[in-house]
C-alpha positions as CSV (number, residue, x, y, z in Angstrom):
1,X,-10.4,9.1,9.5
2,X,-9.8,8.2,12.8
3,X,-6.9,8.3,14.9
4,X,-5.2,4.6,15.8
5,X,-4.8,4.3,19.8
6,X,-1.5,1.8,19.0
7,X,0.7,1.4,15.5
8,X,2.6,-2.0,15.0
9,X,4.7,-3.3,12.4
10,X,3.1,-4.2,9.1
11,X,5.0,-6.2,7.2
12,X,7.6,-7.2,10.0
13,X,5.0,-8.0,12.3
14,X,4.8,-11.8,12.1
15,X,8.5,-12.8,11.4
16,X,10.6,-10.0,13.7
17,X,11.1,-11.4,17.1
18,X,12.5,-8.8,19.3
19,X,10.5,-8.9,22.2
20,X,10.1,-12.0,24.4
21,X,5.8,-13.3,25.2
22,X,4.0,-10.9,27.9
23,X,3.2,-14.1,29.4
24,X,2.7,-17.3,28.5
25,X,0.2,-18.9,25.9
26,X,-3.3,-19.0,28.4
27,X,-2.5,-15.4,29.9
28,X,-2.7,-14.0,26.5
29,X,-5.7,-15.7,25.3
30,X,-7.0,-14.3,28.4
31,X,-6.1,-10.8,28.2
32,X,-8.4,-11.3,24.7
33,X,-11.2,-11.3,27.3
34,X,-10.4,-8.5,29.2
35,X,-13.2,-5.3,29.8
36,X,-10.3,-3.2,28.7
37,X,-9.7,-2.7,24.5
38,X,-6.1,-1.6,25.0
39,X,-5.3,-4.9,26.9
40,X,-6.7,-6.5,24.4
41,X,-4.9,-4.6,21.4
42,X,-1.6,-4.7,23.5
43,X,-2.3,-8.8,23.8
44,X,-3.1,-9.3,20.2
45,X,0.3,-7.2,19.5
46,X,2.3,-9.9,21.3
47,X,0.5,-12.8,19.5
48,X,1.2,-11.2,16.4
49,X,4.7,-10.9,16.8
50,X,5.8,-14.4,18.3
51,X,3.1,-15.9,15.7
52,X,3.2,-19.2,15.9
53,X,0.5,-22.1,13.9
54,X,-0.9,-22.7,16.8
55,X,-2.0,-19.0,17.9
56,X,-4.3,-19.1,14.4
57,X,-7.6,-19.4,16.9
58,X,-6.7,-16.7,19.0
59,X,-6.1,-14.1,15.6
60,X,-9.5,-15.5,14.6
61,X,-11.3,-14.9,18.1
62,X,-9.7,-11.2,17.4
63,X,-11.3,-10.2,14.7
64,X,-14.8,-10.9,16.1
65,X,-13.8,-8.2,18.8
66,X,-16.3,-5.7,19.7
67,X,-13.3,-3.0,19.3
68,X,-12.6,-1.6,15.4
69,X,-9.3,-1.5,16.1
70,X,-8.9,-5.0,17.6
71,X,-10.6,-6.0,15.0
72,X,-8.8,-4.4,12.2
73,X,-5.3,-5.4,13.5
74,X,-6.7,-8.8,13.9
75,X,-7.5,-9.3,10.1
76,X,-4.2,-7.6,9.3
77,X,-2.3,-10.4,11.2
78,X,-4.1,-13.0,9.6
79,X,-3.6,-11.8,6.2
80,X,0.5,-12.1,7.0
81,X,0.0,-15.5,8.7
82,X,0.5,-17.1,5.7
83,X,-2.3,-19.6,6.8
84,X,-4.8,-20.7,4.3
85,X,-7.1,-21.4,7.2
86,X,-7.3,-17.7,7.7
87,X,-8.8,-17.2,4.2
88,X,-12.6,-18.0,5.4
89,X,-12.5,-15.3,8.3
90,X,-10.5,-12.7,6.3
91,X,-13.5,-13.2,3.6
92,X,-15.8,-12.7,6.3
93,X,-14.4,-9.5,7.8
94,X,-15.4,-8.0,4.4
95,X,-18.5,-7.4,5.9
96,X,-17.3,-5.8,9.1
97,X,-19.1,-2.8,9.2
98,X,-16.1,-0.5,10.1
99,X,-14.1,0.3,6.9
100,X,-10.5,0.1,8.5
101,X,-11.6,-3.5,9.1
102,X,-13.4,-3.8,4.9
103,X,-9.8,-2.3,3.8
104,X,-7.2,-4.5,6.0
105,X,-9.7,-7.5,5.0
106,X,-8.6,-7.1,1.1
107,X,-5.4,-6.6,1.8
108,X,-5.1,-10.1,3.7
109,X,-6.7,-11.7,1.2
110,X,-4.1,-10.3,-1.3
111,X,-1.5,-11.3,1.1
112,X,-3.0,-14.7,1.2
113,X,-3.4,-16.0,-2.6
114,X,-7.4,-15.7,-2.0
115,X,-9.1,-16.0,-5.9
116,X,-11.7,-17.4,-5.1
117,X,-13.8,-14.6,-3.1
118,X,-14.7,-12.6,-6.2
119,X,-18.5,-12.4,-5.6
120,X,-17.4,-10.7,-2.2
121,X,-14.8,-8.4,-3.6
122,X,-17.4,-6.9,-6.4
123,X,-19.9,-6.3,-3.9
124,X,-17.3,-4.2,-2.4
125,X,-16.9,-2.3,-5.5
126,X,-19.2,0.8,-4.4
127,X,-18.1,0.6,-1.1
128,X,-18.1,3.8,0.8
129,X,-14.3,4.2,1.4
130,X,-11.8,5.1,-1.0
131,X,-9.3,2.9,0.1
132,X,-11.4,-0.1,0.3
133,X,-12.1,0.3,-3.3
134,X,-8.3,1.0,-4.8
135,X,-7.5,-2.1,-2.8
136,X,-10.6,-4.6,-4.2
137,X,-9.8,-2.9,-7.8
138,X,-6.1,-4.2,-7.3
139,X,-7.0,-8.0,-6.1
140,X,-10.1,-7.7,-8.6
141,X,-7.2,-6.9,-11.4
142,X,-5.0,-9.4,-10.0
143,X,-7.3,-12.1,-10.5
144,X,-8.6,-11.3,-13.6
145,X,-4.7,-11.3,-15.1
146,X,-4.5,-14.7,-13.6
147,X,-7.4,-16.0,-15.1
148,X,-6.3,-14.9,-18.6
149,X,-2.9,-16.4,-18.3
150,X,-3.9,-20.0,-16.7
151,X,-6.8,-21.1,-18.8
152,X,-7.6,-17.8,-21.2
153,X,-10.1,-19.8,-23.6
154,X,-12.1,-21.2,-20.6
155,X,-16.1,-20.1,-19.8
156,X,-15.9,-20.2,-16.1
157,X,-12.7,-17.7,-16.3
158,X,-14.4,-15.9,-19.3
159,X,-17.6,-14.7,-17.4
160,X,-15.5,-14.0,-14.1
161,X,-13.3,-11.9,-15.5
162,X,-16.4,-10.4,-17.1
163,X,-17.7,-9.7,-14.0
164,X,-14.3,-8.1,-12.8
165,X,-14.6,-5.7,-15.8
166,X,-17.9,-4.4,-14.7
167,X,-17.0,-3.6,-11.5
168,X,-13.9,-1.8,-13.0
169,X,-16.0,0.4,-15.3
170,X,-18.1,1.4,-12.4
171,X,-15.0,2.6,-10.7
172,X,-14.1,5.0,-13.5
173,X,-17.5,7.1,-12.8
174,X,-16.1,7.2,-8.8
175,X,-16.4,11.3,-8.0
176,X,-12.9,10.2,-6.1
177,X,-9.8,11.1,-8.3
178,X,-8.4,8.0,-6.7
179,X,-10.6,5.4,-7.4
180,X,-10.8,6.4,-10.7
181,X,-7.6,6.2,-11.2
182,X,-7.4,2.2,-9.7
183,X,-9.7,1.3,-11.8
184,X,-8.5,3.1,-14.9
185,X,-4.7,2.0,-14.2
186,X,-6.1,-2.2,-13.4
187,X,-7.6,-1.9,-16.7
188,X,-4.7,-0.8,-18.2
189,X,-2.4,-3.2,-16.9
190,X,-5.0,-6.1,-18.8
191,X,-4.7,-4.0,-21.9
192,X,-8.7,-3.1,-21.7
193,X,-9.0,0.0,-24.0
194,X,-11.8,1.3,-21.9
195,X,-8.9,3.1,-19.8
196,X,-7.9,4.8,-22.1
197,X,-10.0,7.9,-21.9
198,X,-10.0,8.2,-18.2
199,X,-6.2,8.0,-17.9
200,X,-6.7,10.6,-20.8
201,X,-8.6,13.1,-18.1
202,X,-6.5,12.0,-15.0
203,X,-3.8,12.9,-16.8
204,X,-5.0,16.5,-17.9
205,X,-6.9,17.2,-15.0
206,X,-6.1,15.5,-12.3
207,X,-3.6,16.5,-9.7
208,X,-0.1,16.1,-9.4
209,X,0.5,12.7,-8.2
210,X,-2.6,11.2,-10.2
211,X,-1.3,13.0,-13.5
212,X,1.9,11.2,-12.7
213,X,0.4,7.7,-12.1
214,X,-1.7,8.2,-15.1
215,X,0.9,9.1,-17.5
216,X,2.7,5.7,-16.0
217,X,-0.7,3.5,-16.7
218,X,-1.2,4.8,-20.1
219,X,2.5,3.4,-20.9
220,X,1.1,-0.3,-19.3
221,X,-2.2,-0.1,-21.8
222,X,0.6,1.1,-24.5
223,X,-1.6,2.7,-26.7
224,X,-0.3,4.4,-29.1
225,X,-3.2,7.1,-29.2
226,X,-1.6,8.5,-25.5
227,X,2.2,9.4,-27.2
228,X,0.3,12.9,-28.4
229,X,-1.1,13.6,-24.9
230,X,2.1,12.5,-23.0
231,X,4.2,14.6,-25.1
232,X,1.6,17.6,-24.3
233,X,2.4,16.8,-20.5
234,X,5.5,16.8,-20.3
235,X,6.1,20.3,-22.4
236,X,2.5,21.9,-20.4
237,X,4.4,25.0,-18.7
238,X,1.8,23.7,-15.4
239,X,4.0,20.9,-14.7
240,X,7.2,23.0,-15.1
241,X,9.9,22.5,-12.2
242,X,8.9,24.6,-8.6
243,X,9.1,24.3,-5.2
244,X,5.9,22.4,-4.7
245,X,7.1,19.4,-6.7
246,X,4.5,20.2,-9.6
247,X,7.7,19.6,-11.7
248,X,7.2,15.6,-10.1
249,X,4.0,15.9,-12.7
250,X,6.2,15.0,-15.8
251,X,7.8,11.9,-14.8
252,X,4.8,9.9,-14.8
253,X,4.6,11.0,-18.6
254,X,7.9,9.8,-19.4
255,X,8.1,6.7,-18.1
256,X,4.3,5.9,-20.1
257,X,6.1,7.2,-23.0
258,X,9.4,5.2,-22.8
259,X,7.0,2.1,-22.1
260,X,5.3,2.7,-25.7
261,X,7.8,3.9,-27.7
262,X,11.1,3.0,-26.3
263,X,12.0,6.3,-26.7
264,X,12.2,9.9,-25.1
265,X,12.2,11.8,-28.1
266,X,14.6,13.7,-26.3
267,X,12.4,15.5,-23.1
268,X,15.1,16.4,-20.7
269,X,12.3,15.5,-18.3
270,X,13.3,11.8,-18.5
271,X,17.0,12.4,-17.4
272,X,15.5,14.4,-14.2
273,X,12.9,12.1,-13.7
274,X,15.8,8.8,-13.9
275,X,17.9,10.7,-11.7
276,X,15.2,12.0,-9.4
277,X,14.0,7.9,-9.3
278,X,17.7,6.8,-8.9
279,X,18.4,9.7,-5.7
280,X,15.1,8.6,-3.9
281,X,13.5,11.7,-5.0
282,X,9.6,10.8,-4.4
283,X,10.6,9.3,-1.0
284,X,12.6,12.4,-0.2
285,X,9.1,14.3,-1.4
286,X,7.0,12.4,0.8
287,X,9.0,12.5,4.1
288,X,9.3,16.1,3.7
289,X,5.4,16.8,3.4
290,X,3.4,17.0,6.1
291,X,5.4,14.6,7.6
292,X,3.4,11.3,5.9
293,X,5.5,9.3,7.6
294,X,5.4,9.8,11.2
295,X,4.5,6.4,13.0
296,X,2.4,4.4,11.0
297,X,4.4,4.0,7.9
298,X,8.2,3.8,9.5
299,X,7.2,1.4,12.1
300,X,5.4,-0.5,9.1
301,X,8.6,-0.7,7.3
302,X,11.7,-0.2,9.0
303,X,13.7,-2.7,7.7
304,X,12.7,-0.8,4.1
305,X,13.5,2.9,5.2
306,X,16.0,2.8,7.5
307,X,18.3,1.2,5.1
308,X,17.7,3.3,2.4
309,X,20.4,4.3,0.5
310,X,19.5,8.3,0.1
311,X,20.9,9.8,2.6
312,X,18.5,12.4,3.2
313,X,15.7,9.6,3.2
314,X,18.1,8.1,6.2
315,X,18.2,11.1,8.1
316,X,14.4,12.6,7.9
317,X,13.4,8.6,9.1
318,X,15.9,8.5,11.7
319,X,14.2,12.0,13.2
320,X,11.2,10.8,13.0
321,X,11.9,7.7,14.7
322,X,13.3,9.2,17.7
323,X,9.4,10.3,18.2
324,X,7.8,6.8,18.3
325,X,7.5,4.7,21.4
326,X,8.4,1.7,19.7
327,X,10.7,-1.1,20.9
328,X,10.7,-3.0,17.6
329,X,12.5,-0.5,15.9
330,X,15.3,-0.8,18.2
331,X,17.5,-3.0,16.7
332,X,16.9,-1.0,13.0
333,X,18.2,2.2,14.9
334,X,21.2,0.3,16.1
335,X,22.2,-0.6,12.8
336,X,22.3,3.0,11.6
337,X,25.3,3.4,14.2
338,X,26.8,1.3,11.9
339,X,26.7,3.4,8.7
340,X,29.1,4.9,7.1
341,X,28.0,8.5,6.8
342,X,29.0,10.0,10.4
343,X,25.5,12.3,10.1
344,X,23.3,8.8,9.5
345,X,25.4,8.0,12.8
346,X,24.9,10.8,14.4
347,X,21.0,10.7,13.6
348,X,20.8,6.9,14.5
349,X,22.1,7.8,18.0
350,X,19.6,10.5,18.7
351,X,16.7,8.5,17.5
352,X,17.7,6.1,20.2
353,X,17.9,8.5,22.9
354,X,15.2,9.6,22.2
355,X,13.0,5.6,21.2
């Protein structure tokens, strides 16, 4: 995958105003059309973040770029423009032949209540990247439950959601663990019993974090043929607590059974796994390997992790902040000085030296 020359906010991007226009309107549009693709990118960043109606062209013009990465960050903006006029050139960059692009593409149309673009989504269905597909299975699933709630006895919706379904049993035979498990778990969540058997697998064989999210989708199909398999997972001596968080393996399992049954039937796993959930324990997990988090995902979500209330999460996010060259997060790290816990303080205050 390859490396991003710049990072900016994803979800704060359009509606966090903490740095004043490069220049004004004209200069911007211009720097669009400058030789240079970090000009460009570093223009499109400032559009993005004092978005405005009117700047709508210059997002479009963007995402025709020659650049991936213009491109890519282009779609992204117009998927959290909120505009409905951006609907026809996010459904377009579905084509774009660099995958980055094909992914951020689905996610603005998510972002923008896009239903009708199925015919485009499916043929996305066997698309070469892994994200790309989790993300179309989603929207795919999305639309489908729509469809059945809002006129469930109608022909039109019948044969879409049809169409939908094959696209979602061709994701269950993906060699990637991951598809297979989008596909399995958007099934599940419309009650199709054709998940149940690959949630069945994932959940046996897959690894740790898949056999986790599987047990959780077999609760949402709630068939009760999976209570037998759950229980197996929870007691299998492979998913037994150790350093590696294989332990992480059985709350999946538990929360699919409490979502069938009601019930525990006693597994002490489900009192770890509440308290785990309730202590940030899976955020904890994921900031402490490999560091996931480094730039992309903190400066995507600061408002989200640097006000979470595990302290450790607080910390670890705060240390890696102080490594990103990032002005936006500026006023986040500022409110940490605030806290209460005098080593969240402490942390806050280095990050900023160091931001």
């Amino acid at each position: 995958m390859k490396m991003k020359r710049f990072f900016f906010p994803l979800l704060a991007v359009l509606f966090v105003h903490t740095s004043a226009w490069a220049g004004t309107y004209q200069e911007l549009a211009s720097q669009l059309d400058s030789p240079n693709p970090a000009v460009r990118l570093e223009a499109l960043r400032q559009i993005a973040l004092d978005y405005t109606p009117e700047s709508l062209p210059l997002l479009v013009k963007a995402s025709g770029d020659q650049d991936e990465d213009v491109r890519e960050r282009a779609v992204q903006a117009l998927g959290l423009s909120g505009s409905p006029r951006a609907i026809e050139t996010a459904t377009q960059a579905l084509r774009d032949p660099d995958e980055s692009v094909r992914w951020r593409a689905v996610q603005a149309l998510d972002c923008l209540g896009a239903r009708d673009a199925v015919e485009d989504l499916s043929g996305l269905g066997a698309d070469n990247s892994w994200r790309v597909k989790v993300c179309v299975y989603k929207l795919l699933g999305t639309i489908s439950s729509e469809i059945s709630k809002e006129s469930p006895g109608e022909l039109p919706g019948k044969k879409v959601r049809e169409q939908i379904r094959r696209v979602l049993l061709g994701g269950l035979e993906d060699p990637d663990e991951r598809v297979r498990l989008a596909a399995a778990s958007t099934l599940a969540v419309n009650k199709d019993p054709a998940a149940l058997e690959p949630l069945l697998d994932l959940l046996k064989n897959g690894s740790m974090l898949v056999r986790s999210a599987a047990g959780v989708s077999l609760g949402d199909l709630g068939d009760p043929a999976a209570i037998k398999p759950l229980l197996d997972a929870i007691s299998d001596p492979s998913n037994r607590e150790e350093a590696d968080g294989s332990d992480f393996a059985r709350w999946g399992p538990v929360k699919g059974l409490v979502k069938i049954t009601g019930r525990d039937f006693g597994c002490d796993a489900a009192i770890d796994a509440a308290a785990r959930e309730e202590e940030g324990f899976e955020r904890r997990r994921a900031l402490n390997s490999l560091n996931q988090l480094k730039k992309m995902d903190i400066a995507g979500n600061p408002a989200g992790l640097l006000k979470d209330k595990c302290r450790e999460v607080k910390l670890k996010v705060f240390e890696l902040s102080g490594t990103i060259d990032d002005k936006i997060l500026e006023p986040y790290l500022r409110q940490g000085l605030e806290d209460s816990d005098v080593a969240v303080r402490q942390a806050a205050k280095a990050a900023l030296a160091g931001n």
